[in-house]
NUBA-226483 format. One record per residue (C-alpha): residue in one letter; chain; residue number from 1; x, y, z. Coordinates in nm, 4 decimals. Last residue first. Example, Ala and Ser with C-alpha at 12.3 -4.5 7.8 and 13.67 -1.06 7.14 Angstrom:
<sites>
[S A 2 [1.3670 -0.1060 0.7140]] [A A 1 [1.2300 -0.4500 0.7800]] 
</sites>
This chain:
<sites>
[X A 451 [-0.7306 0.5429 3.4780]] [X A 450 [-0.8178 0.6820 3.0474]] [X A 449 [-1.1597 0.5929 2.9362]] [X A 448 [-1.1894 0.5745 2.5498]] [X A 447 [-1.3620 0.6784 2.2227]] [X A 446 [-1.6661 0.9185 2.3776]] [X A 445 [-1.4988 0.9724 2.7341]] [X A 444 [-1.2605 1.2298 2.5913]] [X A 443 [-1.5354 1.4511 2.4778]] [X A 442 [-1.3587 1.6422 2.1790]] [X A 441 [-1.7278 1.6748 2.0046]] [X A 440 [-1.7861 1.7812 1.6854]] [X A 439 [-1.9378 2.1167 1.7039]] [X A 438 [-2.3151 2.2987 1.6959]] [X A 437 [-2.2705 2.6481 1.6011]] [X A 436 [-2.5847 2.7306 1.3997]] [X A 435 [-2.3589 2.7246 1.0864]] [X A 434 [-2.2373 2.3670 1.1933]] [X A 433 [-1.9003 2.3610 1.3033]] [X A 432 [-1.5804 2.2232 1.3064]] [X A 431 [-1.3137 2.3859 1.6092]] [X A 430 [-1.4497 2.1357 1.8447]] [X A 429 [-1.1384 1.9528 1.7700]] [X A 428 [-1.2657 1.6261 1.7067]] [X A 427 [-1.2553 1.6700 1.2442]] [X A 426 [-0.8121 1.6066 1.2592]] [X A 425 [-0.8494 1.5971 1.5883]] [X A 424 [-0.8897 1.1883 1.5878]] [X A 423 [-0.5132 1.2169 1.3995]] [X A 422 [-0.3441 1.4915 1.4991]] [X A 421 [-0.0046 1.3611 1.5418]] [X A 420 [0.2040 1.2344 1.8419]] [X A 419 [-0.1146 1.2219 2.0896]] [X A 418 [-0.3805 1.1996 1.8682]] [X A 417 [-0.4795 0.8508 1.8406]] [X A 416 [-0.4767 0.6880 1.5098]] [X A 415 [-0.3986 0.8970 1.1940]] [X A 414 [-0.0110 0.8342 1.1726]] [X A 413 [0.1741 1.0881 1.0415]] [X A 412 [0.4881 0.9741 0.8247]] [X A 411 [0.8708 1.0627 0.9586]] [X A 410 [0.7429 1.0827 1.3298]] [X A 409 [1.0763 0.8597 1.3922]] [X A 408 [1.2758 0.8663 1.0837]] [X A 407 [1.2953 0.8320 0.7068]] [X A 406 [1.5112 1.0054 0.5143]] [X A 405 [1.5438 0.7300 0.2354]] [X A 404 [1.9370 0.7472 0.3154]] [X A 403 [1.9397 0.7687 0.6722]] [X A 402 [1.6892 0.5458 0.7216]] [X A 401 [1.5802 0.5013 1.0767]] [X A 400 [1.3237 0.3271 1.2516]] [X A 399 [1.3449 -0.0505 1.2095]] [X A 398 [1.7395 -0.0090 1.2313]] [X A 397 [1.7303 0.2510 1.5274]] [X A 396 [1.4973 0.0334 1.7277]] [X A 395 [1.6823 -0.2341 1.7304]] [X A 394 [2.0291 -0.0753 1.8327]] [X A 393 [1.8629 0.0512 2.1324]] [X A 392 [1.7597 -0.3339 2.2008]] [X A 391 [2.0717 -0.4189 2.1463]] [X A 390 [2.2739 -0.1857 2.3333]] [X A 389 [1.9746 -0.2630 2.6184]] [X A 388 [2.0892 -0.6452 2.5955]] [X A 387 [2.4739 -0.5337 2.6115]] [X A 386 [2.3503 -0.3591 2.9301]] [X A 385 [2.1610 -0.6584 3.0699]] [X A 384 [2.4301 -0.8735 3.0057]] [X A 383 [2.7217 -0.6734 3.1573]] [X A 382 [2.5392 -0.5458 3.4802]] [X A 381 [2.8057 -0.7091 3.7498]] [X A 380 [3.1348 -0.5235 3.5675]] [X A 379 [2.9740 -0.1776 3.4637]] [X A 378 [2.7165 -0.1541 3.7284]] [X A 377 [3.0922 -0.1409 3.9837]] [X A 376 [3.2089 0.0923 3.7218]] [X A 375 [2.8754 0.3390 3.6786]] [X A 374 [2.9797 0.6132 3.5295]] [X A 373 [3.2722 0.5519 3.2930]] [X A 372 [3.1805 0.2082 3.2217]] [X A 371 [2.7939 0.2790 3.2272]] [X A 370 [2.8597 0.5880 2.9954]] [X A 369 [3.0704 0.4393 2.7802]] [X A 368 [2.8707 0.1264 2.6756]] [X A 367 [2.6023 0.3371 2.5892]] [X A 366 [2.7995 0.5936 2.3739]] [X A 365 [2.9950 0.2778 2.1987]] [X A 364 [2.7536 0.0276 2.0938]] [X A 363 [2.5522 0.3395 1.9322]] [X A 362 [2.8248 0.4651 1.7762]] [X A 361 [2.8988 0.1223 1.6035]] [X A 360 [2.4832 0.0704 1.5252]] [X A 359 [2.4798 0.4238 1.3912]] [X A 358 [2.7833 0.3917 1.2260]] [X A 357 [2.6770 0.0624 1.0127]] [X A 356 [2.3454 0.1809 0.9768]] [X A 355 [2.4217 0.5069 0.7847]] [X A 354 [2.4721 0.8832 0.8661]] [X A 353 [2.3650 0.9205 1.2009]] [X A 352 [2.1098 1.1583 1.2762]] [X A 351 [2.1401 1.1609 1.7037]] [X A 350 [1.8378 1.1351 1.8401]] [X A 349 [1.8492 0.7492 1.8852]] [X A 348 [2.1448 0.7608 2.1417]] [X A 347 [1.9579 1.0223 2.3351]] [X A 346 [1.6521 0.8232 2.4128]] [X A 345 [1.8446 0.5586 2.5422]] [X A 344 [2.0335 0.7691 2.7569]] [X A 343 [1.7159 0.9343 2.9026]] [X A 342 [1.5090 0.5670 2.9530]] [X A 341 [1.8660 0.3573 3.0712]] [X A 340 [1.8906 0.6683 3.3060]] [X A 339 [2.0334 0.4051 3.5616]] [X A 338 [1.9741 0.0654 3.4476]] [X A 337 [1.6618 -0.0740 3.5753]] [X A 336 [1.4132 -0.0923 3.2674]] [X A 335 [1.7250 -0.2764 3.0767]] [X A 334 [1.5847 -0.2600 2.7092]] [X A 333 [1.4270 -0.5166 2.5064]] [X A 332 [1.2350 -0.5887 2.8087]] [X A 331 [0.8940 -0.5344 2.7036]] [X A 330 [0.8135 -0.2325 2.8982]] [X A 329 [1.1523 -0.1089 2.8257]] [X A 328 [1.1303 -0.1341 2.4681]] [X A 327 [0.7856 -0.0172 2.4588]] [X A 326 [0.9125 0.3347 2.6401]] [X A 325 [1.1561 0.3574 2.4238]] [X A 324 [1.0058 0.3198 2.1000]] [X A 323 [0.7442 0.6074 2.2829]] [X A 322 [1.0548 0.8083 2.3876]] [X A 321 [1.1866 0.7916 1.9887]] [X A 320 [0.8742 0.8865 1.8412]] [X A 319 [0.6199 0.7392 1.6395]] [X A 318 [0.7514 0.4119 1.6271]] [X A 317 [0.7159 0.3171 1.2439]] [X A 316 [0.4479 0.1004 1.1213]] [X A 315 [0.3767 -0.0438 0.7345]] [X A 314 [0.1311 -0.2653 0.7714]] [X A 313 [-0.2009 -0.0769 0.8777]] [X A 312 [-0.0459 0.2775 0.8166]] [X A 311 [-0.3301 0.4938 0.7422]] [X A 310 [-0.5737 0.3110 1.0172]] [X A 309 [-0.7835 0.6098 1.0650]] [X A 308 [-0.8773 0.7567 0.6993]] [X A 307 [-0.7566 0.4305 0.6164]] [X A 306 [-1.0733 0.2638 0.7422]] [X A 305 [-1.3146 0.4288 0.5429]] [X A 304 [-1.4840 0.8061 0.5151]] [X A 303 [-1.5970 0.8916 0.2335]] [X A 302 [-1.4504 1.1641 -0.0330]] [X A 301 [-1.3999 1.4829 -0.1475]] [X A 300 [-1.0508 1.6708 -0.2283]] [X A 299 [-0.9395 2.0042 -0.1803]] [X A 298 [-0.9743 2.2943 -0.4492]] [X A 297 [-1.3573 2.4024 -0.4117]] [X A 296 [-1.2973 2.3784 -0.0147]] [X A 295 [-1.0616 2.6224 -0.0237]] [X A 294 [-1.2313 2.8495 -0.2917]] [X A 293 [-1.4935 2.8012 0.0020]] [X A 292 [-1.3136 2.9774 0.2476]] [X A 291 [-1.2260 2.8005 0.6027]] [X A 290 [-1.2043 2.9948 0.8719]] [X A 289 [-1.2572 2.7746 1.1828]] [X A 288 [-1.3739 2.3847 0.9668]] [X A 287 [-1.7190 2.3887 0.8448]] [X A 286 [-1.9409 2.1226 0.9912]] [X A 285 [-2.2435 1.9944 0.7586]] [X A 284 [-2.5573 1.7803 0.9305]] [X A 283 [-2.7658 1.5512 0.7847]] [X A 282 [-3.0500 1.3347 0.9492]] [X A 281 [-3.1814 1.0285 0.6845]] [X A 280 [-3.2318 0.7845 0.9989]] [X A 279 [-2.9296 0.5761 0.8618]] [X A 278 [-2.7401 0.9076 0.9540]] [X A 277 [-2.5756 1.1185 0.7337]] [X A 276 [-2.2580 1.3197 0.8434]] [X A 275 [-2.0854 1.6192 0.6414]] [X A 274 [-1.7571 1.6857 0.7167]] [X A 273 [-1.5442 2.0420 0.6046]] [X A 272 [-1.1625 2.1901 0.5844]] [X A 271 [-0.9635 1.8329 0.7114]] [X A 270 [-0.6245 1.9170 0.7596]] [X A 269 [-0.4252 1.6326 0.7860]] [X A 268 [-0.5285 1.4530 0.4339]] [X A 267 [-0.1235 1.3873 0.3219]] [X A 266 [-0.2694 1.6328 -0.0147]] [X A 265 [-0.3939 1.9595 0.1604]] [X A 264 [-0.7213 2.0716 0.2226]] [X A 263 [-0.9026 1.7529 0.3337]] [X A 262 [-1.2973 1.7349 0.2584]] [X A 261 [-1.5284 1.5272 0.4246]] [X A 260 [-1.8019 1.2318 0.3577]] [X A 259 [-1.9167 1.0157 0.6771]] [X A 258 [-2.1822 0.7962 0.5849]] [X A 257 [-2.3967 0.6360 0.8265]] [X A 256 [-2.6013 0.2730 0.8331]] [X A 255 [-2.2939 0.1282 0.6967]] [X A 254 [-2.1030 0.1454 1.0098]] [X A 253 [-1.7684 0.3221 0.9099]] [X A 252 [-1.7397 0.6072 1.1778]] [X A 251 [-1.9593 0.3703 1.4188]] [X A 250 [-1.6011 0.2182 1.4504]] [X A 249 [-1.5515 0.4338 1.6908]] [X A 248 [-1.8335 0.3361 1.9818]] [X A 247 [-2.1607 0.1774 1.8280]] [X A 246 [-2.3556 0.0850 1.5686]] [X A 245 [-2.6915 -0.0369 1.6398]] [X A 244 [-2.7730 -0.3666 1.5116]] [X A 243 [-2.9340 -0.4563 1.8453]] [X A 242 [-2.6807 -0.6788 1.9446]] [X A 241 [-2.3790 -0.4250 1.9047]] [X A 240 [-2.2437 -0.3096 1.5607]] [X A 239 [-1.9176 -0.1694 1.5482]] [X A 238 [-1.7418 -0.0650 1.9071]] [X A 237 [-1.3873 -0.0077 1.9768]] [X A 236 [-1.4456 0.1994 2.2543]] [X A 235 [-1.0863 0.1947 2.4006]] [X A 234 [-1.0053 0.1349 2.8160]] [X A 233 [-0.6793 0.3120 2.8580]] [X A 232 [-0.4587 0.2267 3.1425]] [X A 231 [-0.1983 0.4504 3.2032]] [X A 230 [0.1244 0.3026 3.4151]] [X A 229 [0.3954 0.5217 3.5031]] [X A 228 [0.7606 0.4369 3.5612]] [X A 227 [1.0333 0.6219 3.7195]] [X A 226 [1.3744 0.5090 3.4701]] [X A 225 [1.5515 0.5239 3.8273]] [X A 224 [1.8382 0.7595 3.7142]] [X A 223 [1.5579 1.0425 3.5700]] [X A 222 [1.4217 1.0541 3.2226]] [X A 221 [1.0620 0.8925 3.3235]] [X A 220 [0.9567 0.6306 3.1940]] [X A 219 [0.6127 0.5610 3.0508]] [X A 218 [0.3714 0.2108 3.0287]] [X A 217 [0.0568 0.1464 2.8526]] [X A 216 [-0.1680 -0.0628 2.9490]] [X A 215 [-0.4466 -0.1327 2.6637]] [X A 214 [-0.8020 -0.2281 2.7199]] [X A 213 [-1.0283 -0.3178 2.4374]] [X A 212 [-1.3943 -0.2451 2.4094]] [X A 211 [-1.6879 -0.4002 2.2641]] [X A 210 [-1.7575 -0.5266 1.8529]] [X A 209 [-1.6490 -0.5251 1.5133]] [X A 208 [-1.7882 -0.7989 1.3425]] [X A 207 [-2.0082 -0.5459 1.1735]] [X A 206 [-1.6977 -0.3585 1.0297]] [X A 205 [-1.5990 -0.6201 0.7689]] [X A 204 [-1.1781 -0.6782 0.9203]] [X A 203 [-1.1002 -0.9802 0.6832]] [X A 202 [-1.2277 -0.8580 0.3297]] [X A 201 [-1.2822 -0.5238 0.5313]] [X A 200 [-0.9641 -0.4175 0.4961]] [X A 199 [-0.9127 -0.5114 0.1166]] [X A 198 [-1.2290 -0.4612 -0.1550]] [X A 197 [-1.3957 -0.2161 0.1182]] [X A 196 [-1.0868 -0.0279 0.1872]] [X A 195 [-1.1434 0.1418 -0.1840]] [X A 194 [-0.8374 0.0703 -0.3695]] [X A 193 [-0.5213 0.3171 -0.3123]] [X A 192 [-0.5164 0.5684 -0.5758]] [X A 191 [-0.4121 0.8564 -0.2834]] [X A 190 [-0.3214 0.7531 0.0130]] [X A 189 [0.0197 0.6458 -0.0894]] [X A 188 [0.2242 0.7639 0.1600]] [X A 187 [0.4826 0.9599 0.0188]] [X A 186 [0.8805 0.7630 -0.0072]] [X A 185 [1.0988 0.9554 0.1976]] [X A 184 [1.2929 1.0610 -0.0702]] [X A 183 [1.1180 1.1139 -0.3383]] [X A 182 [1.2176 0.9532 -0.6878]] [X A 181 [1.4596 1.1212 -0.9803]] [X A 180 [1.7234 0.8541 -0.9388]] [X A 179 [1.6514 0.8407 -1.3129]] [X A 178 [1.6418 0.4407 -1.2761]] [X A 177 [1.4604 0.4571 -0.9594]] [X A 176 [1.2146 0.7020 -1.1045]] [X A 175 [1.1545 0.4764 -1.4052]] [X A 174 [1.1188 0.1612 -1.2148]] [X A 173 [0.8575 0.4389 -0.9925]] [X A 172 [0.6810 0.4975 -1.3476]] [X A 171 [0.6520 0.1331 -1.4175]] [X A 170 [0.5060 0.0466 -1.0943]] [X A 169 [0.2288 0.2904 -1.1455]] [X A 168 [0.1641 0.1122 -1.4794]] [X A 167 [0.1946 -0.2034 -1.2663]] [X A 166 [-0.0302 -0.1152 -1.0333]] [X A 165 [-0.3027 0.0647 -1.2678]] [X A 164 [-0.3213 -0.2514 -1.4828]] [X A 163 [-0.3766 -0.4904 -1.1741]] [X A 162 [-0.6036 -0.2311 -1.0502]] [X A 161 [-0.7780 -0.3145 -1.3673]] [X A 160 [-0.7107 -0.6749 -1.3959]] [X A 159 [-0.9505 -0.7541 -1.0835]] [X A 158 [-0.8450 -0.8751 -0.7127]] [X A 157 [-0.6670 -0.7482 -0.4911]] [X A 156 [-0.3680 -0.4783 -0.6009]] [X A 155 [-0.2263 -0.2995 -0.3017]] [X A 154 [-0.3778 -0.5161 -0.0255]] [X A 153 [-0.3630 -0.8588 -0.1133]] [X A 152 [0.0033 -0.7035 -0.3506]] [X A 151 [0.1760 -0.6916 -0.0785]] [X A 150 [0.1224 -1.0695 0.0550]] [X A 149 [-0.0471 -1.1103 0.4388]] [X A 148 [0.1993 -1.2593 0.6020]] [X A 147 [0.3448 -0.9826 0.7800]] [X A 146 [0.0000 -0.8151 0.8103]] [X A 145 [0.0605 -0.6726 1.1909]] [X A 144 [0.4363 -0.4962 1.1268]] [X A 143 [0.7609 -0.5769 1.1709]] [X A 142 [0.8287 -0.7465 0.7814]] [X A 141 [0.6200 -0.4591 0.6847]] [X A 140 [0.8363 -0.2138 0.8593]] [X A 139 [1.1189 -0.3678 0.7686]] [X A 138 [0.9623 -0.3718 0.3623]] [X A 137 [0.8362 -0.0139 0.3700]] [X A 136 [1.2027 0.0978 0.5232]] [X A 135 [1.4062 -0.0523 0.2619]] [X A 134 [1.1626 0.0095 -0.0398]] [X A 133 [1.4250 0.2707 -0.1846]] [X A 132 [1.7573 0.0930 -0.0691]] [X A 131 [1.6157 -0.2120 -0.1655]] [X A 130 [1.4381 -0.1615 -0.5622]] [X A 129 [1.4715 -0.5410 -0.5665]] [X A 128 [1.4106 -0.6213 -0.2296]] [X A 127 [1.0456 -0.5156 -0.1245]] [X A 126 [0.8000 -0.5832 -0.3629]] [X A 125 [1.0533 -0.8486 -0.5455]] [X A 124 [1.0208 -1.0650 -0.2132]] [X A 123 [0.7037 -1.0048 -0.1063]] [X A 122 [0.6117 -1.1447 -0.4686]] [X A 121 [0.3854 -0.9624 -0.6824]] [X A 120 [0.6644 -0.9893 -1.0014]] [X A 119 [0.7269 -1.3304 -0.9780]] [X A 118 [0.3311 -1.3675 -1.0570]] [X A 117 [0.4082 -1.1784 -1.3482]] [X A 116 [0.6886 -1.3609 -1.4636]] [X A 115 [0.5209 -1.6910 -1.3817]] [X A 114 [0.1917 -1.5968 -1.5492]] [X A 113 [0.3513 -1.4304 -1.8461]] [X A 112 [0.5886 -1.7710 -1.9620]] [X A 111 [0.2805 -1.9572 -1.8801]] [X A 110 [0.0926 -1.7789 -2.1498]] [X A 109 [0.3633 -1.7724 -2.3710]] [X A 108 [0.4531 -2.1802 -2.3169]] [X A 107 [0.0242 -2.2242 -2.3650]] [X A 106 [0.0450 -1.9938 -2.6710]] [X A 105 [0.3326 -2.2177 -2.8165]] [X A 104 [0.1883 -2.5362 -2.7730]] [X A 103 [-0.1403 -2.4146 -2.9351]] [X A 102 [0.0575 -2.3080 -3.2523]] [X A 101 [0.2942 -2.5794 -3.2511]] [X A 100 [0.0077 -2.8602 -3.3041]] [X A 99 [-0.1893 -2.7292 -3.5806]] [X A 98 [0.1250 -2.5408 -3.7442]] [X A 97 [0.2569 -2.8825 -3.8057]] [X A 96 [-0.0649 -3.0363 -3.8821]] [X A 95 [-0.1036 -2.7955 -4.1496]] [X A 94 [0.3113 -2.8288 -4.3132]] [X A 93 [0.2466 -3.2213 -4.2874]] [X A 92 [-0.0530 -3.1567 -4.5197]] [X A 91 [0.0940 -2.9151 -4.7466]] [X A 90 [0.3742 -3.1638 -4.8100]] [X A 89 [0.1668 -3.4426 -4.8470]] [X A 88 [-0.0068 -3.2757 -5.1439]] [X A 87 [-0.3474 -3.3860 -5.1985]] [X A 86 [-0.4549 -3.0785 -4.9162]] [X A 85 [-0.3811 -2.8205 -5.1848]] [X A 84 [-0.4093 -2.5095 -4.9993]] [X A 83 [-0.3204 -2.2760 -5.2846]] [X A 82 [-0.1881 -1.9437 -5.1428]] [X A 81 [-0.3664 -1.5846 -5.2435]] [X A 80 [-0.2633 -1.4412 -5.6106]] [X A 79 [-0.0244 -1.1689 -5.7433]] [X A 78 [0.0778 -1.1279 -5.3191]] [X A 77 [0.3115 -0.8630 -5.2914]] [X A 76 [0.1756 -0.6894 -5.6130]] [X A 75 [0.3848 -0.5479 -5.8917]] [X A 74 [0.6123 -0.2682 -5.8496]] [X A 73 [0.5594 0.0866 -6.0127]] [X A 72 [0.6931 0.2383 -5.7579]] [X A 71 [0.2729 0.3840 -5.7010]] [X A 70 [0.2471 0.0246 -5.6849]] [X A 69 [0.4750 -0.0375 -5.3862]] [X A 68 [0.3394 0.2727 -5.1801]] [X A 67 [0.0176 0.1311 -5.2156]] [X A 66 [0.1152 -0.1772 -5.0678]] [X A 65 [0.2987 -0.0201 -4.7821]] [X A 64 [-0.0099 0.1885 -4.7116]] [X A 63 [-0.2314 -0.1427 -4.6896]] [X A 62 [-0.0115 -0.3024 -4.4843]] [X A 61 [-0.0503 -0.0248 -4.2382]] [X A 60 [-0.4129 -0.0236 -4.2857]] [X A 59 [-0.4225 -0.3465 -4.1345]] [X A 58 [-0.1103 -0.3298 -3.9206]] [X A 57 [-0.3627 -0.1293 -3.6295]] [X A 56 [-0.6074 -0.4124 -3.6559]] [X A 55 [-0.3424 -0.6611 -3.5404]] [X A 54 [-0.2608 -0.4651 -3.2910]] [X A 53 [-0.5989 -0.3490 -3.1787]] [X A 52 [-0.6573 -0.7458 -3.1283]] [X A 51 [-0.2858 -0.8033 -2.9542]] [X A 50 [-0.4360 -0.4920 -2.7320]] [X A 49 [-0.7235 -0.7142 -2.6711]] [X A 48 [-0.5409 -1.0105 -2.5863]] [X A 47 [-0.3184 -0.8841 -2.3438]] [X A 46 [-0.5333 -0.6964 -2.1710]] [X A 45 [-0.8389 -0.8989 -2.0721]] [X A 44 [-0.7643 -1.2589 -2.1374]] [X A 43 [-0.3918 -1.1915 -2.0564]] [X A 42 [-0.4663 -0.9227 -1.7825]] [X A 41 [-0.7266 -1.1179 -1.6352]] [X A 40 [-0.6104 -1.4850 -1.5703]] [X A 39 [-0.3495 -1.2801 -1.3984]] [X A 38 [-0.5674 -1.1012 -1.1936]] [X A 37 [-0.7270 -1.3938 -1.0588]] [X A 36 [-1.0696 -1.2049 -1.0107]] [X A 35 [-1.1451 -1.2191 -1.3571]] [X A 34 [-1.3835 -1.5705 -1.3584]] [X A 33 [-1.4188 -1.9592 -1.4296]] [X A 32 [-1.7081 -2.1712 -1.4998]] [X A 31 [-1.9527 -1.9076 -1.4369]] [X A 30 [-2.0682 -1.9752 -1.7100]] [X A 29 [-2.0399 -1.5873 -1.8497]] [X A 28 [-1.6343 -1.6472 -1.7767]] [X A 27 [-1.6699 -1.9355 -2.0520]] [X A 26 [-1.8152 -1.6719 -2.2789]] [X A 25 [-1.5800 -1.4786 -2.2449]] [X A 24 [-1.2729 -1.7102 -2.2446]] [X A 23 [-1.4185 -1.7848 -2.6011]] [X A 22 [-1.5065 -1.4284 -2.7247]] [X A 21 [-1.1169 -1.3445 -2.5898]] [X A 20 [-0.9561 -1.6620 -2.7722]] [X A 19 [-1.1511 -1.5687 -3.0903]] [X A 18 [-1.0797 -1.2005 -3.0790]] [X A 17 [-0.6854 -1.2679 -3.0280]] [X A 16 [-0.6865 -1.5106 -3.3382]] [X A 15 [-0.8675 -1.3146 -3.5617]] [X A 14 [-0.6889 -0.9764 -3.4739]] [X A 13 [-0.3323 -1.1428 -3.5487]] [X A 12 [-0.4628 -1.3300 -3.8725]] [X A 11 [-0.6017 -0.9965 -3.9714]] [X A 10 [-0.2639 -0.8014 -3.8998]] [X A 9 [-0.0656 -1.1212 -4.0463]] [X A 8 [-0.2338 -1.0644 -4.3570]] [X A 7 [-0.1856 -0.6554 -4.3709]] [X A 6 [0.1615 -0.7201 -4.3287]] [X A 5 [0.2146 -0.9719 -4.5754]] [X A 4 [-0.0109 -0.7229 -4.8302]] [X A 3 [-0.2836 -0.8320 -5.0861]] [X A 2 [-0.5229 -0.6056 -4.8854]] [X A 1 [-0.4240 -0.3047 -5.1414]] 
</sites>
């Protein structure tokens, strides 16, 4: 029943593939080499295993086939194996032939995968092949902190099994495109995201982390002189001071404690319990106001890392429409002293427009109106600076909004702060508590000082 072409090829296929793995194997076990290159990894570690199962899948298969033909009556496939009659030239030309080729052609396949797949994790196809549905992620990206730090650094890294799980996820969302079936926005994806260990802390490790940072922020008021307002917060960044002790927020992440919780519902904004364990072995549990324990049976468990906090690292949308403002003016994109430049600002981006194009054209035309209709004499000598703050209004709407992914300002929580979101309130709300009342603390003074 072996005497089958199919069952051959199946145990030249399975030979072949096991060899090749065994050999990069053992190389690997050198050192020489390794599997963080994730493409080195799914053809040594994918690709040639399922070639392997493959090959020993078409074993029996041949087998079947061949009993199938004799049960026709029909003679064997092969009456007898090949002769390998190295006296014959022929035979001999026909070996060296498939000597040479066959190597040739597993290098041209090989390379042939590497290139598509490292095509594949470009910024470029990330973002610009599926555009209309990526069209936010990738401005905000292209806006945002880690601008050139590659997409798939943070959501793949190193290893062919995330590699694996990011292109089967991938596959799925081609799928969804396809179907037009996909969400719209676009979820966060804090779910099956890899541990912020293997990616944050490659560059950000939290016992580099150290003192404060001071950040002036500036507010406008909606009245004709844009009345400004200066806060000046003074941020406990902390880590790991000189002693080793871990300090001021970061001492969330500091290795000596573990910070475990449970969120009740799926974007992680309501948080139901926390459990803390110091490095001195103390353990305390804090039960959020009311909540049942069939509650906390059904949300999800895990450790506190950096995303818990920093849940949109690269991928940063103004939060609201008077803080975009409010930056824009402090930075000059828009004209801080243009009447009601702050309220009419403001009120331009409000409006749900139904694509770029109009938005930018209605844009251009409610702000130019109401300086050339209220303010003629402004009108004439202010030119520059109000095409500027057109611009800069502009600006903001098309790194903002996206009328057809649904995406605006407050569109996706973001965890740090608590003034536009919950975020630090999410477990600081004094509302968590031990059973003999003790709470988390919503003591202003223990992240920042506010003048």
């Amino acid at each position: 029943m072996l005497r089958n072409p199919v069952t051959v090829i199946g145990a030249l296929l399975t030979t072949i593939a096991v060899l090749l793995f065994a050999g990069f194997f053992a190389i690997e076990l050198t050192g020489l080499t390794g599997h963080e290159n994730p493409y080195l990894g799914i053809v040594f570690f994918i690709t040639l295993p399922a070639l392997a199962v493959i090959g020993l899948l078409l074993i029996p298969f041949g087998a079947w086939l061949e009993r199938r033909r004799r049960h026709r009556g029909l003679p064997p496939s092969l009456r007898q194996w090949p002769r390998l009659d190295l006296n014959h030239p022929h035979t001999r030309t026909t070996l060296f032939i498939i000597a040479v080729l066959t190597p040739v052609n597993l290098l041209i396949v090989s390379a042939a995968a590497y290139k598509g797949v490292e095509a594949m994790d470009s910024v470029g196809f990330c973002g610009q092949v599926c555009h209309e549905v990526m069209e936010p992620e990738y401005v905000a990206y292209q806006n945002g902190p880690h601008a050139r730090v590659k997409c798939v650094s943070c959501h793949i890294g190193s290893g062919a099994g995330w590699f694996a799980k990011s292109k089967l996820s991938g596959t799925r969302q081609v799928f969804a495109v396809l179907l037009n079936t996909h969400s719209r926005p676009i979820p966060s994806p804090v779910h099956d995201l890899r541990p912020a260990r293997e990616t944050c802390a490659e560059c950000h490790w939290p016992a580099q982390f150290h003192g404060d940072k001071v950040e002036t922020r500036r507010e406008y008021a909606d009245d004709e002189k844009n009345t400004e307002s200066v806060t000046n917060l003074r941020l406990r960044i902390g880590g790991v001071d000189g002693t080793g002790r871990p300090t001021g927020i970061h001492w969330h992440v500091a290795e000596e404690n573990v910070v475990e919780y449970i969120a009740l519902d799926r974007e992680r904004q309501k948080i139901g319990y926390v459990k803390l364990t110091t490095g001195d072995g103390e353990s305390r549990e804090y039960y959020a106001e009311g909540v049942t324990e069939a509650e906390l049976a059904g949300g999800e468990r895990r450790r506190m890392d950096c995303v818990d906090c920093h849940n949109r690292p690269s991928h940063i949308f103004a939060r609201s429409a008077d803080r975009a403002v409010n930056e824009a003016m402090a930075s000059g994109a828009i004209a801080k002293d243009l009447p009601f430049a702050k309220r009419e600002a403001v009120a331009a981006l409000t409006v749900p427009y139904p694509d770029r194009a109009t938005a930018e054209r209605e844009i251009a035309s409610r702000v130019s109106a109401f300086y050339r209709d209220g303010y003629p004499a402004l009108w004439t000598s202010r030119q520059e600076d109000i095409e500027r703050t057109v611009r800069g209004v502009q600006g903001l709407h098309s790194r903002n909004v996206f009328p057809a992914m649904k995406v605006t300002f407050g569109t996706h929580p973001d965890n740090k702060g608590h003034t536009e979101f919950p975020g630090c309130f999410r477990c600081h709300d004094e509302e968590h508590k031990t059973r003999d009342g003790k709470v988390i603390s919503q003591d202003c003074s223990t992240c920042h000082e506010v003048s």
